[in-house]
C-alpha positions in Angstrom: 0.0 0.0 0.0 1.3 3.0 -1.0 -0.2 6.5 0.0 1.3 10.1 -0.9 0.9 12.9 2.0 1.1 17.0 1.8 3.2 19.4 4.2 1.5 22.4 4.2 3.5 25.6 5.3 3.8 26.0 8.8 1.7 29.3 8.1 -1.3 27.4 6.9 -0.6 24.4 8.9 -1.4 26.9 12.2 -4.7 28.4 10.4 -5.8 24.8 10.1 -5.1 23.9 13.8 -7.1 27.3 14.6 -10.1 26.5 12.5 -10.7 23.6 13.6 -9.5 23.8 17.2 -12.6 27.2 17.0 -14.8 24.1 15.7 -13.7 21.5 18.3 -15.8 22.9 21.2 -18.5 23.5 19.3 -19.1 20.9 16.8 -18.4 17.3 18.3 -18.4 15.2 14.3 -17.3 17.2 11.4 -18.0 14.4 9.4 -20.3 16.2 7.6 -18.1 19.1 6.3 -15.6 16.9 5.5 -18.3 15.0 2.8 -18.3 18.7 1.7 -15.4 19.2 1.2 -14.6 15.6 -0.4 -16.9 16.5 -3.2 -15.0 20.3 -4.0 -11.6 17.9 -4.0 -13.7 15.5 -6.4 -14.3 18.9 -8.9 -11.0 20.1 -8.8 -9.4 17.1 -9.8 -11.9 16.1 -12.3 -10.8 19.5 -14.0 -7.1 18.5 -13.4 -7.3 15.7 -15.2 -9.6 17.3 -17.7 -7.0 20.1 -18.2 -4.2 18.0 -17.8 -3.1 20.7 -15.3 -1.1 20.8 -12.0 -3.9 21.8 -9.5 -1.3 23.5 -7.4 0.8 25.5 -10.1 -1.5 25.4 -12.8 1.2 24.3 -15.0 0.1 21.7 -18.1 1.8 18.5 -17.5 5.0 17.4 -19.6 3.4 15.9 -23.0 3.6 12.1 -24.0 6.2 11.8 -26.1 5.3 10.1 -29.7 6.8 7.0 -28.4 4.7 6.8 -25.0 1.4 7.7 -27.1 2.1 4.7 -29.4 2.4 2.2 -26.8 -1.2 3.5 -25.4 -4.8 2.3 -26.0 -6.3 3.7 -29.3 -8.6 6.7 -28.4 -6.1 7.6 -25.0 -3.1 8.6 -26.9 -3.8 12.3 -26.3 -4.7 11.8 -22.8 -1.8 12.3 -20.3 -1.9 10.4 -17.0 -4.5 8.3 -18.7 -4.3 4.5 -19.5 -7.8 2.6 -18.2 -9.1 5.3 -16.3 -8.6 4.0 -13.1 -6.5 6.7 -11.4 -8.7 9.7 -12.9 -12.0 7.6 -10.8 -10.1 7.0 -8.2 -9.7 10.6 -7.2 -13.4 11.7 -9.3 -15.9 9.3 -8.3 -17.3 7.5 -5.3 -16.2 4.2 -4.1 -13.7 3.4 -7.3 -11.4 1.2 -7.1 -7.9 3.0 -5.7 -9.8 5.5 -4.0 -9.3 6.4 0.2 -11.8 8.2 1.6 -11.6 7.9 5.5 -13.7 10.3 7.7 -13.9 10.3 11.5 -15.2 13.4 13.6 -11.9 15.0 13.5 -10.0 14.1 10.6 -10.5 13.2 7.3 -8.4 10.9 4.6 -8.8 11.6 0.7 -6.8 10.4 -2.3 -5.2 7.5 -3.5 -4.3 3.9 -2.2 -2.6 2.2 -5.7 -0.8 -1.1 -4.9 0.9 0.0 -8.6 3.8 2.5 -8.1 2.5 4.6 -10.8 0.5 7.5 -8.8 3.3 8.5 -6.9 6.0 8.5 -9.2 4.0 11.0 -11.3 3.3 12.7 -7.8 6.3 12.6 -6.8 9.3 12.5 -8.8 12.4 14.5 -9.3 13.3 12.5 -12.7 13.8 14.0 -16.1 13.3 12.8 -19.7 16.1 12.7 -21.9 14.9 15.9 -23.4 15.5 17.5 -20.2 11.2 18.2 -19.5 10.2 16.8 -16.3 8.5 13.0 -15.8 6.4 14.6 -12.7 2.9 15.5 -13.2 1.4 16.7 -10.0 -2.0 15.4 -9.7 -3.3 15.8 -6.4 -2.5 18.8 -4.1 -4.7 21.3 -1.8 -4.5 24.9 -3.5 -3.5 27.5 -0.6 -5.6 30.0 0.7 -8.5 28.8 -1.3 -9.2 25.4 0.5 -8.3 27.0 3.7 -11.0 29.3 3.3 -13.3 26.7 1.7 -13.2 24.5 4.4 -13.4 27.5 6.9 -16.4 28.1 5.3 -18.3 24.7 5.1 -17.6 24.6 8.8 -19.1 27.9 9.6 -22.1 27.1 7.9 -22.0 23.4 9.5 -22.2 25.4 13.1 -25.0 27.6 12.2 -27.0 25.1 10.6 -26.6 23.2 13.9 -26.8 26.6 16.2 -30.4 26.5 14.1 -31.6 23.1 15.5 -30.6 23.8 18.7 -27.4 22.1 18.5 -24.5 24.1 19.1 -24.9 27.6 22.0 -22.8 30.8 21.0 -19.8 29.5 19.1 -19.3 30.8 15.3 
């Protein structure tokens, strides 16, 4: 089992803690903002791979050389980080096959669990091609300040929808 992690800045890591440390007395199972928030990582990487983008840069990914596209499925060969399919579901839709999603009250797990080494080396490598263009093609990533504030915001509105049954007194 493989499984690729993400240091945030020590800046952003803080506003995290802060956020939900604000949400920890209040809300007791933030299970339900993190389904949210699954589903906005769903959309951005559903337009990664439909751009064929870096979600973190916004960089396009190195193209396939002619080679590479040769060797690939007919109606694929334009399709970077695209073979079967199975990697794009994994992080687009629900209960595919390589996908992690893991939530408990206070944490949640999202991405990719690929007994193949082929997600992380594209996630992950420092490797070049022989033309010199780079072999990584960042797939997965959190985009800073925007999921910070996303995530801020689901669990705002998590509190006052529960402050509005009656289930959480004076903290937004």
């Amino acid at each position: 089992m493989m499984r690729v992690s993400f240091d945030w800045p020590t800046a952003e890591q803080r506003a995290v803690r802060q956020t939900l440390t604000m949400t920890r007395t209040a809300v007791t199972d933030l299970r339900p903002v993190f389904e949210r928030f699954r589903g906005t990582l769903r959309m951005r990487h559903r337009r990664t791979m439909d751009t064929m983008t870096d979600p973190i840069t916004g960089q396009p990914w190195t193209p396939l050389t002619e080679k590479h596209k040769s060797r690939k499925p007919s109606g694929t060969q334009a399709r970077i980080l695209y073979f079967t399919g199975v990697m794009r579901r994994a992080l687009t839709v629900f209960q595919a096959p390589w996908s992690i999603y893991h939530a408990t009250p206070v944490s949640m797990i999202w991405g990719i669990d690929s007994p193949e080494v082929y997600p992380l080396f594209h996630q992950t490598t420092q490797r070049r091609r022989k033309d010199g263009q780079p072999l990584r093609r960042g797939f997965m990533g959190m985009v800073l300040p925007d999921d910070l504030n996303t995530l801020t915001r689901f669990v705002r509105t998590h509190i006052i929808g529960m402050q509005a049954k009656g289930g959480v007194k004076g903290a937004t």
